[in-house]
VOBA-1610 file (N, C-alpha, C; in pm, whole numbers, padded with zeros to 5 digits, always signed):
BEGIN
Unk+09702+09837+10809Unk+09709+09731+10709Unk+09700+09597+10780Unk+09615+09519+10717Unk+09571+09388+10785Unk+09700+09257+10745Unk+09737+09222+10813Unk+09862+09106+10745Unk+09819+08997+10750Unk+09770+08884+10658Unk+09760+08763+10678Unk+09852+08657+10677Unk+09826+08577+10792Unk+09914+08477+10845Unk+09889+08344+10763Unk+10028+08271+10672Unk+09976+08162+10602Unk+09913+08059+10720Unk+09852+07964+10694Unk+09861+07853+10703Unk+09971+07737+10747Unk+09989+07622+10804Unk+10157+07615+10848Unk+10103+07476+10649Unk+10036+07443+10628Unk+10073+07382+10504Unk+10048+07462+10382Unk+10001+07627+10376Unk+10022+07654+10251Unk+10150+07750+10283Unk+10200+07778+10379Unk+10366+07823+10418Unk+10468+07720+10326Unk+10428+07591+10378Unk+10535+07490+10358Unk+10492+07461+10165Unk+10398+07464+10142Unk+10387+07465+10018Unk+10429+07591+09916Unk+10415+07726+09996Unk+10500+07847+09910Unk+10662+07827+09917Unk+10721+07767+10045Unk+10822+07762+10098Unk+10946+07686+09979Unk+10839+07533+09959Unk+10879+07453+09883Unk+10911+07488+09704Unk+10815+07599+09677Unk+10744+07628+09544Unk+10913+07723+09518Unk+10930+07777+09600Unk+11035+07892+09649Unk+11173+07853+09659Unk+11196+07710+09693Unk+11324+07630+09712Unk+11323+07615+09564Unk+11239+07520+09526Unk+11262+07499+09392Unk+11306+07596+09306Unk+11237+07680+09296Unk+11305+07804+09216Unk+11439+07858+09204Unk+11461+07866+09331Unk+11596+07857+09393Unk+11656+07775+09308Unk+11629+07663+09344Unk+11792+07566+09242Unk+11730+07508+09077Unk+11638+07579+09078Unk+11655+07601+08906Unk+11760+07731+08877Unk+11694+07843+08939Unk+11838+07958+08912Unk+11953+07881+08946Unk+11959+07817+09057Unk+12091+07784+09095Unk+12226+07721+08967Unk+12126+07647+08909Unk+12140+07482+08861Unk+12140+07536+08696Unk+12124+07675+08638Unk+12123+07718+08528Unk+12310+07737+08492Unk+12354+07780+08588Unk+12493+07797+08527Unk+12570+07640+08501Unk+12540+07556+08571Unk+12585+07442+08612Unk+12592+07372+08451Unk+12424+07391+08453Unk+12357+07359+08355Unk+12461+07394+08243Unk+12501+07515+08211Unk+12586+07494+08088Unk+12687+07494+08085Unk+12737+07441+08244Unk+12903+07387+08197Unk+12921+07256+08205Unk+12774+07203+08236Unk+12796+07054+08205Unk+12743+07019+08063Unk+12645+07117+07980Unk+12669+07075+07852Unk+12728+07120+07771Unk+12775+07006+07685Unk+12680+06841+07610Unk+12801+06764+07698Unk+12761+06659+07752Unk+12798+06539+07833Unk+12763+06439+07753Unk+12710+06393+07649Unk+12672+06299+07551Unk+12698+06359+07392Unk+12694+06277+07323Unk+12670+06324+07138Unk+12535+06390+07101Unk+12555+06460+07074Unk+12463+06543+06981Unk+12468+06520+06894Unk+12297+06527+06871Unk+12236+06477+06730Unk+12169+06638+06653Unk+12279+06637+06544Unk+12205+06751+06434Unk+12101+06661+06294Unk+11985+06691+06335Unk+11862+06643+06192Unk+11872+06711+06078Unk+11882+06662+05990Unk+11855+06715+05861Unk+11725+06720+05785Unk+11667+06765+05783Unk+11479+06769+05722Unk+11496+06706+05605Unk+11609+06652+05510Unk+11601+06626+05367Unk+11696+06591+05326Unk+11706+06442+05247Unk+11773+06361+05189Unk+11914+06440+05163Unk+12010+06314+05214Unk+12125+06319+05198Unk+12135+06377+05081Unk+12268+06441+05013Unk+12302+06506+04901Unk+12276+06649+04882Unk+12183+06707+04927Unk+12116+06822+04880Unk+12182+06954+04973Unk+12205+07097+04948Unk+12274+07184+04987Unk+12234+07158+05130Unk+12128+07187+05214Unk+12126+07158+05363Unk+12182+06991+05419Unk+12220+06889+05328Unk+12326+06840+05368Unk+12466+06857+05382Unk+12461+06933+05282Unk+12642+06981+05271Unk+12676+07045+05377Unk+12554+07186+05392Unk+12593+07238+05520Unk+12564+07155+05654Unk+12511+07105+05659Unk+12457+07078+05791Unk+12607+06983+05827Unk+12636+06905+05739Unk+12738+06781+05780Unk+12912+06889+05794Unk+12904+06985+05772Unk+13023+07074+05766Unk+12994+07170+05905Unk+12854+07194+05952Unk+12850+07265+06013Unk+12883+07140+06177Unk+12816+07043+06170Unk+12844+06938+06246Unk+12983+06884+06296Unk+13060+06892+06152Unk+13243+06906+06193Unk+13329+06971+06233Unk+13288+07134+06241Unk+13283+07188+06366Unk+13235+07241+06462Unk+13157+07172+06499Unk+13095+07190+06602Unk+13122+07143+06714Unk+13178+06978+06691Unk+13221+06878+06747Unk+13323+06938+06855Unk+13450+06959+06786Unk+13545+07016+06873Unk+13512+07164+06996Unk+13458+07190+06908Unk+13413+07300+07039Unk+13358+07284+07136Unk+13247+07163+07133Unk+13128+07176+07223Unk+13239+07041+07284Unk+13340+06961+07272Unk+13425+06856+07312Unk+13297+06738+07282Unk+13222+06684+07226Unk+13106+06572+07211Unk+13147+06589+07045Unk+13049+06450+07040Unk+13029+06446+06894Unk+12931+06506+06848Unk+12892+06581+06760Unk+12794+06592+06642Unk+12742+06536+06545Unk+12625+06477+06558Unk+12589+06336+06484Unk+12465+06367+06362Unk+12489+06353+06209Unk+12419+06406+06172Unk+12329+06262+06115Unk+12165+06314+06092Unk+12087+06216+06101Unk+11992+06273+06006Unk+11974+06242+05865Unk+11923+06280+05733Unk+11736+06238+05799Unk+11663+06309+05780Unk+11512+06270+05803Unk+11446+06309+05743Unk+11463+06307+05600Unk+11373+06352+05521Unk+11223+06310+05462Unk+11126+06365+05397Unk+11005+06345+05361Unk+10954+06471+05421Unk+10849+06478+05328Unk+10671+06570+05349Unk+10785+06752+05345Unk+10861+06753+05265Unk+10890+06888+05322Unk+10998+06943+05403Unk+11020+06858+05436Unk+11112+06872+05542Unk+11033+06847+05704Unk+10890+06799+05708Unk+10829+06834+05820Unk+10841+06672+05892Unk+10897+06547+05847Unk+10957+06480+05925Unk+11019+06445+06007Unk+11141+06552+05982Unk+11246+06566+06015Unk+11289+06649+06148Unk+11136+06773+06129Unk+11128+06888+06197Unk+11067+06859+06307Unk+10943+06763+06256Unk+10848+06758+06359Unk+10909+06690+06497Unk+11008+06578+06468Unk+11050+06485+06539Unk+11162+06552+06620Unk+11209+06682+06608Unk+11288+06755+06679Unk+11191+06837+06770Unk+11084+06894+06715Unk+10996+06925+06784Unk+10931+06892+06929Unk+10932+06729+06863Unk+10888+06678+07039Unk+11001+06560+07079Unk+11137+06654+07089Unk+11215+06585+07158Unk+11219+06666+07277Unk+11320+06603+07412Unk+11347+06651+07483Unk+11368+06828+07490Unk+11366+06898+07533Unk+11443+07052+07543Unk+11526+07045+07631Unk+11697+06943+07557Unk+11791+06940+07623Unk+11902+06973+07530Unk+11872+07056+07426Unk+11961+07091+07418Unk+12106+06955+07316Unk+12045+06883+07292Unk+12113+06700+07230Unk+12027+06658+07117Unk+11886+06733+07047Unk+11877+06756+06956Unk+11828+06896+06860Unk+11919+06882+06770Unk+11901+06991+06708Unk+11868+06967+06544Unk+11808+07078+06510Unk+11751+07082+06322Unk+11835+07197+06284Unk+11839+07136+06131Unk+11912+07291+06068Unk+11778+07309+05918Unk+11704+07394+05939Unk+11610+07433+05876Unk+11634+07525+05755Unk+11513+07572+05691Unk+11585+07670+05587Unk+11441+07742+05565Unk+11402+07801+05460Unk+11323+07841+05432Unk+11196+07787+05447Unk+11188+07670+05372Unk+11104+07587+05344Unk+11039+07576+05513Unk+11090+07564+05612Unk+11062+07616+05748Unk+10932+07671+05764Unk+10952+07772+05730Unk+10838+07878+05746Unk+10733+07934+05666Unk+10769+07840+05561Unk+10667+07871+05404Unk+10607+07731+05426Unk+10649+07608+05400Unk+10561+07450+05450Unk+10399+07477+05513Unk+10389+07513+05634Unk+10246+07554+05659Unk+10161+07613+05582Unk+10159+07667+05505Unk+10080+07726+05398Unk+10062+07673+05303Unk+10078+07550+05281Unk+10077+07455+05202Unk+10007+07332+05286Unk+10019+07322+05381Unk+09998+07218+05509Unk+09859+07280+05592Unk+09756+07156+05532Unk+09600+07192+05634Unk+09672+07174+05753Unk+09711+07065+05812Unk+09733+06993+05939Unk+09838+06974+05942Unk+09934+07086+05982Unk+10085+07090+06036Unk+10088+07001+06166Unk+10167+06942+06204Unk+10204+06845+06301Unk+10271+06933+06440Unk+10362+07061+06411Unk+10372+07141+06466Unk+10368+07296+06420Unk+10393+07458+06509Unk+10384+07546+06490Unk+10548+07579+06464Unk+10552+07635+06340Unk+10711+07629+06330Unk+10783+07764+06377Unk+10691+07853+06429Unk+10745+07970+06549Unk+10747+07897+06696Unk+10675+07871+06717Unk+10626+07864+06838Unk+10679+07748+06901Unk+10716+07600+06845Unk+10747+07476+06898Unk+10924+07474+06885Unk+10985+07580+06835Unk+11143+07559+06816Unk+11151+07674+06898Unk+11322+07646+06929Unk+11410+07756+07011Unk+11497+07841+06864Unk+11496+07944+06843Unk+11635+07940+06697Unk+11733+07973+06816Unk+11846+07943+06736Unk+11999+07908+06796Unk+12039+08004+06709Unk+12085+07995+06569Unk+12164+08072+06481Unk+12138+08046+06345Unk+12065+08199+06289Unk+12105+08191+06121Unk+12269+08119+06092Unk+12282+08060+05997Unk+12413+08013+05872Unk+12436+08067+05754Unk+12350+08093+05712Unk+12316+08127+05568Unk+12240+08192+05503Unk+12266+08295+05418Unk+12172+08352+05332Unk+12175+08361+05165Unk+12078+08341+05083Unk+12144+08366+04924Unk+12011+08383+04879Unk+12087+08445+04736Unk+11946+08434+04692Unk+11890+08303+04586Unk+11787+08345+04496Unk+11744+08195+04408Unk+11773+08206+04272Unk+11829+08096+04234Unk+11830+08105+04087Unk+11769+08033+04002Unk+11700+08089+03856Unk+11625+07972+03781Unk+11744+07920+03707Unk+11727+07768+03721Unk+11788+07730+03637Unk+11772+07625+03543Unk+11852+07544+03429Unk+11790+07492+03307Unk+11865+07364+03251Unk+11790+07270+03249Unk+11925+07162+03181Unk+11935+07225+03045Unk+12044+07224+02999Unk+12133+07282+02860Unk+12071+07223+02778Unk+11988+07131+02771Unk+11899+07058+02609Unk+11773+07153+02605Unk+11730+07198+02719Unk+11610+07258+02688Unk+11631+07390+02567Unk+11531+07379+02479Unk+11521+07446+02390Unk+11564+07639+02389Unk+11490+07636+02524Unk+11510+07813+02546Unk+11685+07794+02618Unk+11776+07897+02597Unk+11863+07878+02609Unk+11865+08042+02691Unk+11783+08141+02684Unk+11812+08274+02795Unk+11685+08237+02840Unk+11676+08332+02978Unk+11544+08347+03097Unk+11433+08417+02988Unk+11466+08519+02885Unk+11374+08567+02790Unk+11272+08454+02758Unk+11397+08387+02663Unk+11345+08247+02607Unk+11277+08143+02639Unk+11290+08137+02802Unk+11222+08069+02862Unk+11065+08156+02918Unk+11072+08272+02937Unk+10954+08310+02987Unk+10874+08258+02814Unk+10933+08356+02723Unk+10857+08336+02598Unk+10805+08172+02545Unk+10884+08109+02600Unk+10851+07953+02574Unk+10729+07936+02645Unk+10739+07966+02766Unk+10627+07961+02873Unk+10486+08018+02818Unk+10492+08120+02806Unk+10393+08184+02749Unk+10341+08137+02665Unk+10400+08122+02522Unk+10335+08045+02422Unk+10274+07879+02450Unk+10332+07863+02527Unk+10291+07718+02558Unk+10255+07642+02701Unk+10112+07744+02756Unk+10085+07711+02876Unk+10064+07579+02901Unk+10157+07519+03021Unk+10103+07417+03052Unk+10197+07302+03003Unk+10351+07363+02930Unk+10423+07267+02884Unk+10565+07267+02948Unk+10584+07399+03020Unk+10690+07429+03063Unk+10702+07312+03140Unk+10773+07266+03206Unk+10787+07155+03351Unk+10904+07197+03500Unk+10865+07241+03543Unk+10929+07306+03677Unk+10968+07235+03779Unk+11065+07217+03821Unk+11101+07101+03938Unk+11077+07208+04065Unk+10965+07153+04158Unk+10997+07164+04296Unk+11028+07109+04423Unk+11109+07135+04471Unk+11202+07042+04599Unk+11060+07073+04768Unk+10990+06980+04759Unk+10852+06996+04912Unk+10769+07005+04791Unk+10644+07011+04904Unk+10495+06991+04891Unk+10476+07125+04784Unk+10549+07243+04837Unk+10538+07369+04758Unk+10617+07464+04784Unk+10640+07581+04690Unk+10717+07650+04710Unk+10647+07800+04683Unk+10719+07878+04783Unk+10681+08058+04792Unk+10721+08099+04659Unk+10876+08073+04659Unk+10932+08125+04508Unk+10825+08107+04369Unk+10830+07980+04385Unk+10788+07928+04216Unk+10648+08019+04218Unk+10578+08013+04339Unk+10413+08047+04346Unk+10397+08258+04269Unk+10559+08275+04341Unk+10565+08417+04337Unk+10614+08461+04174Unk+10679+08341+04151Unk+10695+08355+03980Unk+10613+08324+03879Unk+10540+08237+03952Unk+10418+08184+03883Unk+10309+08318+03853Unk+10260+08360+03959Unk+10203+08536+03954Unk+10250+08650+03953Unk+10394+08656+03928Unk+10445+08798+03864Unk+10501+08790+03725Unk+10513+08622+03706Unk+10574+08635+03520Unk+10446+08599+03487Unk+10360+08566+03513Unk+10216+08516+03397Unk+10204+08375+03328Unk+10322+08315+03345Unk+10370+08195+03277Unk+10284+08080+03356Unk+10245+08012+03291Unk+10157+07879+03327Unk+10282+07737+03286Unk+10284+07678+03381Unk+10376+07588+03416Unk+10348+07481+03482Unk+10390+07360+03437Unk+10349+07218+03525Unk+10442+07232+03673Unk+10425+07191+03767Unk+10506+07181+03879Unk+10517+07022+03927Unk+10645+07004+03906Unk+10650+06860+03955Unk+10716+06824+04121Unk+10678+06809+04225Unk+10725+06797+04339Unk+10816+06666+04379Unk+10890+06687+04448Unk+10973+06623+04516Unk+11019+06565+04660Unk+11089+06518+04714Unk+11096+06491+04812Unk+11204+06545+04920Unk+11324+06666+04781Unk+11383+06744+04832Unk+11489+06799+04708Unk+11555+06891+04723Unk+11653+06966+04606Unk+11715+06845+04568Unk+11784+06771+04626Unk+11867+06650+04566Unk+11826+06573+04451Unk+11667+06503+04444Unk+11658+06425+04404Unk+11541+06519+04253Unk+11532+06646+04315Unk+11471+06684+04198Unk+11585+06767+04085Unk+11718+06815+04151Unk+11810+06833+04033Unk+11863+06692+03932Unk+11845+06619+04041Unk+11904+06468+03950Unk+11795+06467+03850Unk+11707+06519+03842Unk+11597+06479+03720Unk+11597+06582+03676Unk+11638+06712+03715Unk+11650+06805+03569Unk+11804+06783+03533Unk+11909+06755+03575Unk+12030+06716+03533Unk+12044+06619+03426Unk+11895+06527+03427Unk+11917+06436+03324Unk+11786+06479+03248Unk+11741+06601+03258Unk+11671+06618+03150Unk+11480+06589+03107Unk+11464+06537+03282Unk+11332+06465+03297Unk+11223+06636+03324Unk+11305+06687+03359Unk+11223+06816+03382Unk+11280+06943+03337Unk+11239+07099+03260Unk+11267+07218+03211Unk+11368+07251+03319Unk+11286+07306+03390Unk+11385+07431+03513Unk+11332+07391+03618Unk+11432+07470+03730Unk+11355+07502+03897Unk+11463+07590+03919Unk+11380+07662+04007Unk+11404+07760+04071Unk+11520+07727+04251Unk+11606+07747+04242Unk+11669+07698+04342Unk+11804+07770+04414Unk+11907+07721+04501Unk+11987+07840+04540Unk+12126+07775+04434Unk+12217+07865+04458Unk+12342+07824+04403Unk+12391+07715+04511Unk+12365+07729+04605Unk+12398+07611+04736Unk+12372+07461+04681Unk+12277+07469+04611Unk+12221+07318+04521Unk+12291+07321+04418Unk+12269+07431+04352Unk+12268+07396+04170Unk+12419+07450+04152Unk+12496+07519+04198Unk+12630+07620+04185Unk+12711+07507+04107Unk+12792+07387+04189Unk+12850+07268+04091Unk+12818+07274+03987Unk+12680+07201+03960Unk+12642+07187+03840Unk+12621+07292+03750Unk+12619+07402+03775Unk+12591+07527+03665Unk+12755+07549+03614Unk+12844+07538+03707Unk+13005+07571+03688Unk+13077+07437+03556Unk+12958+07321+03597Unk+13037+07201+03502Unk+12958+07174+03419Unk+12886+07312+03391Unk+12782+07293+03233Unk+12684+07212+03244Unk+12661+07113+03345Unk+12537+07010+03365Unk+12378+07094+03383Unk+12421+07223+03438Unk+12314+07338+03439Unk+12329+07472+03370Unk+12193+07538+03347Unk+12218+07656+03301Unk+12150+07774+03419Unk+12231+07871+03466Unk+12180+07967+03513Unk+12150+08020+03454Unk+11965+08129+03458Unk+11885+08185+03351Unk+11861+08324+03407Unk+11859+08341+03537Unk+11795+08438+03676Unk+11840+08433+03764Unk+11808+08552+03853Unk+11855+08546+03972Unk+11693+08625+04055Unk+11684+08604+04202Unk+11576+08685+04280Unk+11683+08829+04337Unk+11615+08895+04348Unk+11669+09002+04464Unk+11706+09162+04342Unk+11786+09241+04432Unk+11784+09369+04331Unk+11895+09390+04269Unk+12007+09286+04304Unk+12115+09318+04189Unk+12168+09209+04224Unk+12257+09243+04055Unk+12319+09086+04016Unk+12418+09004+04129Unk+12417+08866+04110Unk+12517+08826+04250Unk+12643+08823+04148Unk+12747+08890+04272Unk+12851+08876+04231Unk+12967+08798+04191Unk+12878+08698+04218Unk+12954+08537+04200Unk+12951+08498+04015Unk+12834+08543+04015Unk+12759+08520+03895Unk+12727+08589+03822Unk+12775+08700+03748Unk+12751+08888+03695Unk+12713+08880+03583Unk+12698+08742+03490Unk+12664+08748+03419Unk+12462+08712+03375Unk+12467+08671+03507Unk+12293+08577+03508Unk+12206+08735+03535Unk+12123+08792+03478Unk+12029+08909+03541Unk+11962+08843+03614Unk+11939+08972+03652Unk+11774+08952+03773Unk+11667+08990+03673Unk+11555+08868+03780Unk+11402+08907+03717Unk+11401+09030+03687Unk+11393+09133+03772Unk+11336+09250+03801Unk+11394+09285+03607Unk+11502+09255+03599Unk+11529+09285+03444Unk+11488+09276+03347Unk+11459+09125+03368Unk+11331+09074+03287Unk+11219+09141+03256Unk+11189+09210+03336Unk+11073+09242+03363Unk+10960+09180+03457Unk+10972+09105+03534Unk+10971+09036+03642Unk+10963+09060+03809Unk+10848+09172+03823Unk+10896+09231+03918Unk+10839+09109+04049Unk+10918+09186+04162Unk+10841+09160+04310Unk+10894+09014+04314Unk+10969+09000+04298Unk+11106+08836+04350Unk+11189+08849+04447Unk+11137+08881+04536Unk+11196+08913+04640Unk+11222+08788+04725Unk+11328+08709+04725Unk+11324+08610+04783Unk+11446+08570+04823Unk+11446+08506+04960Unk+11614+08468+04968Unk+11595+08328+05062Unk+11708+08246+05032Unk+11717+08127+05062Unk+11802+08143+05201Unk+11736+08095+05284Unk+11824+08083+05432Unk+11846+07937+05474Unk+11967+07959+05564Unk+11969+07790+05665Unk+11983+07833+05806Unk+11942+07779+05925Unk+11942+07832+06045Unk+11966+07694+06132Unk+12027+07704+06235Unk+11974+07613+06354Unk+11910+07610+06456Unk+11815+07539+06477Unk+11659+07489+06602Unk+11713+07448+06707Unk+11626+07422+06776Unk+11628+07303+06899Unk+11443+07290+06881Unk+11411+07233+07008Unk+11257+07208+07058Unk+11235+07338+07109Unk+11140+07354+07134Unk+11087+07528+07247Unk+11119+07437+07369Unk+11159+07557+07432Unk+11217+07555+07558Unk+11315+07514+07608Unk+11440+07526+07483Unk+11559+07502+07555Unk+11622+07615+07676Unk+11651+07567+07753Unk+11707+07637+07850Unk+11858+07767+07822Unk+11803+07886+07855Unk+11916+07933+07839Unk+12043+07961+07811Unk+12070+07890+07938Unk+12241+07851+07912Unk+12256+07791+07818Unk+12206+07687+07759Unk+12237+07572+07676Unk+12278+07700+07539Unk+12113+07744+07521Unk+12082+07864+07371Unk+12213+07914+07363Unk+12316+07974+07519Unk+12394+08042+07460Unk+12483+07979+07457Unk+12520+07882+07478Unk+12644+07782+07483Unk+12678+07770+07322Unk+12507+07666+07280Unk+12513+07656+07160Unk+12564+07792+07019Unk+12516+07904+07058Unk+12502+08058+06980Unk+12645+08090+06981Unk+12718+08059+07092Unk+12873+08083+07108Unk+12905+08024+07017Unk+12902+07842+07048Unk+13007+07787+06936Unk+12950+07815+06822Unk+12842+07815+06736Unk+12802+07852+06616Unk+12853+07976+06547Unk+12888+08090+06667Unk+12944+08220+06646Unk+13142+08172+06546Unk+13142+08084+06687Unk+13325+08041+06654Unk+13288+07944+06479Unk+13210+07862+06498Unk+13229+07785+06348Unk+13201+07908+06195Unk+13122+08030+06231Unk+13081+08098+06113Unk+13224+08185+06093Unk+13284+08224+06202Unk+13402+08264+06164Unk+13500+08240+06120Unk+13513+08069+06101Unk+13605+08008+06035Unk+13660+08021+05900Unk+13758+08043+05873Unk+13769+08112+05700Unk+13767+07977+05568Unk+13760+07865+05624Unk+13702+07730+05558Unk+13520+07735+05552Unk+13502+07768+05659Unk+13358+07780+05653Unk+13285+07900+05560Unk+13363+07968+05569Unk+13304+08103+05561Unk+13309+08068+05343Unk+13431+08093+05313Unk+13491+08065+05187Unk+13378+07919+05140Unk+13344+07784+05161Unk+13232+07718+05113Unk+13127+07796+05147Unk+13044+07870+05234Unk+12936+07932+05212Unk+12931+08057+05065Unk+13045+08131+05088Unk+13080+08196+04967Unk+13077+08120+04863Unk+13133+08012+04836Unk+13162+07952+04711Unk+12985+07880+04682Unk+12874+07893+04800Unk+12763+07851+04745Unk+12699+08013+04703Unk+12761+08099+04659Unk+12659+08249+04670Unk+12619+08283+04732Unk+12648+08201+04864Unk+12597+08280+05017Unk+12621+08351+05084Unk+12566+08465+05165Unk+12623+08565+05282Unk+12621+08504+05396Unk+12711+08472+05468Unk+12745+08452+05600Unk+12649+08551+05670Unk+12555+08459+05766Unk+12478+08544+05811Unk+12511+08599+05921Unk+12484+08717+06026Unk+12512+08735+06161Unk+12436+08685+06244Unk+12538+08596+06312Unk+12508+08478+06451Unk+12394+08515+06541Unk+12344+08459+06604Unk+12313+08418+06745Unk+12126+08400+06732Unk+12076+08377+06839Unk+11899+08334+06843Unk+11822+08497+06746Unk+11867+08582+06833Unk+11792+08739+06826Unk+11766+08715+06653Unk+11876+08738+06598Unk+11851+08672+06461Unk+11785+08574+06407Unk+11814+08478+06418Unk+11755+08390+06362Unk+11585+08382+06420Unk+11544+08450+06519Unk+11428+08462+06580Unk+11334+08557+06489Unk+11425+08704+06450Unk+11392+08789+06376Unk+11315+08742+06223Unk+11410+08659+06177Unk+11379+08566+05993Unk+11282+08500+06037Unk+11271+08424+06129Unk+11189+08272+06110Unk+11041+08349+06157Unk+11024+08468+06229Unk+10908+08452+06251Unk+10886+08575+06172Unk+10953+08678+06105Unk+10938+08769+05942Unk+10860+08715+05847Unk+10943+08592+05812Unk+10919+08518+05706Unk+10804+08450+05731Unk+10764+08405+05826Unk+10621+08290+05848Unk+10460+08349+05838Unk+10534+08532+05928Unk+10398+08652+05900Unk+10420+08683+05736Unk+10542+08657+05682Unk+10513+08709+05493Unk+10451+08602+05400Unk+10509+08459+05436Unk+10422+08377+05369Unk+10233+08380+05378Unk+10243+08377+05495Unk+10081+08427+05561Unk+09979+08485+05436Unk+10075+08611+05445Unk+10019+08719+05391Unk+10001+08737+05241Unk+10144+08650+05159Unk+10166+08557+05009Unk+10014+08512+05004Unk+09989+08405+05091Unk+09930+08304+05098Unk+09800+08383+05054Unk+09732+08471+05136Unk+09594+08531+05124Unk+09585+08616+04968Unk+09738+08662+04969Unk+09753+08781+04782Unk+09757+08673+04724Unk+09779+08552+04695Unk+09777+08489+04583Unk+09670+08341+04568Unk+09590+08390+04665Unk+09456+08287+04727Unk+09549+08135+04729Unk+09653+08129+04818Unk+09717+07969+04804Unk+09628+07843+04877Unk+09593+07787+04814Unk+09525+07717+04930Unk+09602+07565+04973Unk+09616+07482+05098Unk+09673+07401+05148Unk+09644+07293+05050Unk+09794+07222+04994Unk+09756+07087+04936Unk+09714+06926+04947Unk+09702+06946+05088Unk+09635+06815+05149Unk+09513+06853+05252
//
């Protein structure tokens, strides 16, 4: 066997290539016992008020104490939530900013010619928060007063119904739109907040949304729950059916919240962060408001939340081609 002898400058250049490496392994544990050394900033994709504010600003209060820094939450809403996202996207991968995303995450592109980023591919996930499912729901003046009544309203009167949607577009409404038959105006928004304030006062029929948004208001009569997505009734709520009852099939849909970083956060950091997120979901304050939104406390850490975000992005895909969706800009 022939052995070749480096060079004395491509020696010193493997040599060097080789040190370095060295104290990146080295410098990984270090790495996460020195973070967070500054405040952390958690983004919100969408106007103050709306259920991913509630959580996000609760999930931020404890977070704080654990990680010993502050948790700083910073509302960035517009286009979807893809303001908010994008700008976490091309921050540092240190681990000092973070997004708390939701569905709308991974359904947005399919709606979006020219996404700004890849929403697998440009984030780290840290940890599902949340899971629930969707409910239609109704300001109390509207005429149909059950989900019957409202499909039948629909029907007879294509094109009069008026549907609030929170982004550019939505999987749900698109999926109700082609399994109930119902022809419906869709009015868009700039996020759940500001489009319940206009069916709360009556400017719009229904939308389709989680109890995380609408739950208050359905409990203080300002809303009516009509539906639910998924295969059996939520137990919060035993009295609202599911589509599938209706007759309504293939609503298969569930509302998630998760937390990001940029791609390529570093290890240690992922699990630093996945730890404390583990300690805040276990909290029985935390846990009890996710319950009280109809939510399942989801099970912690990246593996998860890696699993949903890139499930869900190959199912919209695939929505997208069964129901010919085409991008709205």
């Amino acid at each position: 066997m022939t052995h070749r002898t480096l060079s004395g400058p491509t020696r010193r250049c493997a040599l060097a290539l080789a040190g370095a490496a060295a104290l990146v392994l080295a410098a990984a544990p270090a790495l996460a016992q020195d973070y967070p050394n500054k405040p952390v900033r958690l983004v919100i994709p969408f106007p103050a008020g709306g259920s991913s504010d509630g959580i996000g600003r609760q999930i931020a209060d404890k977070l704080g104490p654990i990680l010993k820094q502050s948790v700083v939450v910073e509302n960035k809403g517009g286009a979807g939530g893809m303001i908010g996202a994008d700008a976490v996207a091309k921050s540092a991968p240190d681990g000092y900013t973070l997004v708390l995303v939701d569905v709308f995450h991974t359904s947005t592109p399919i709606y979006t010619r020219k996404m700004p980023y890849d929403a697998v591919r440009d984030f780290t996930p840290v940890s599902l928060v949340g899971r629930s499912p969707a409910f239609l729901v109704s300001h109390p003046g509207f005429e149909a007063k059950t989900a019957r009544d409202a499909l039948a309203y629909g029907k007879a009167n294509p094109g009069k119904l008026t549907m609030a949607i929170a982004g550019t577009g939505s999987v749900v409404v698109d999926l109700f739109r082609a399994r109930s038959g119902v022809q419906f105006q869709s009015v868009p928004y700039r996020g759940s907040s500001p489009a319940l304030i206009d069916l709360i006062s009556g400017q719009v029929n229904v939308m389709i949304t989680t109890m995380a948004s609408a739950g208050a208001h359905v409990k203080s009569g300002k809303l009516r729950a009509l539906a639910v997505t998924g295969s059996a009734r939520n137990p919060d709520f035993p009295d609202v059916p599911t589509f599938n009852e209706l007759g309504v099939q293939g609503m298969d849909y569930e509302q998630w919240f998760g937390v990001m970083g940029p791609a390529n956060l570093p290890k240690p950091v992922v699990d630093k962060l996945a730890a404390a997120m583990e300690q805040v979901l276990r909290m029985p304050d935390v846990r009890e408001r996710l319950v009280g939104m109809a939510m399942e406390v989801a099970a912690p850490g990246p593996d998860e939340m890696k699993r949903k975000v890139e499930s869900d992005a190959a199912r919209w895909v695939k929505l997208a081609q069964e129901l010919d969706i085409k991008p709205l800009d």
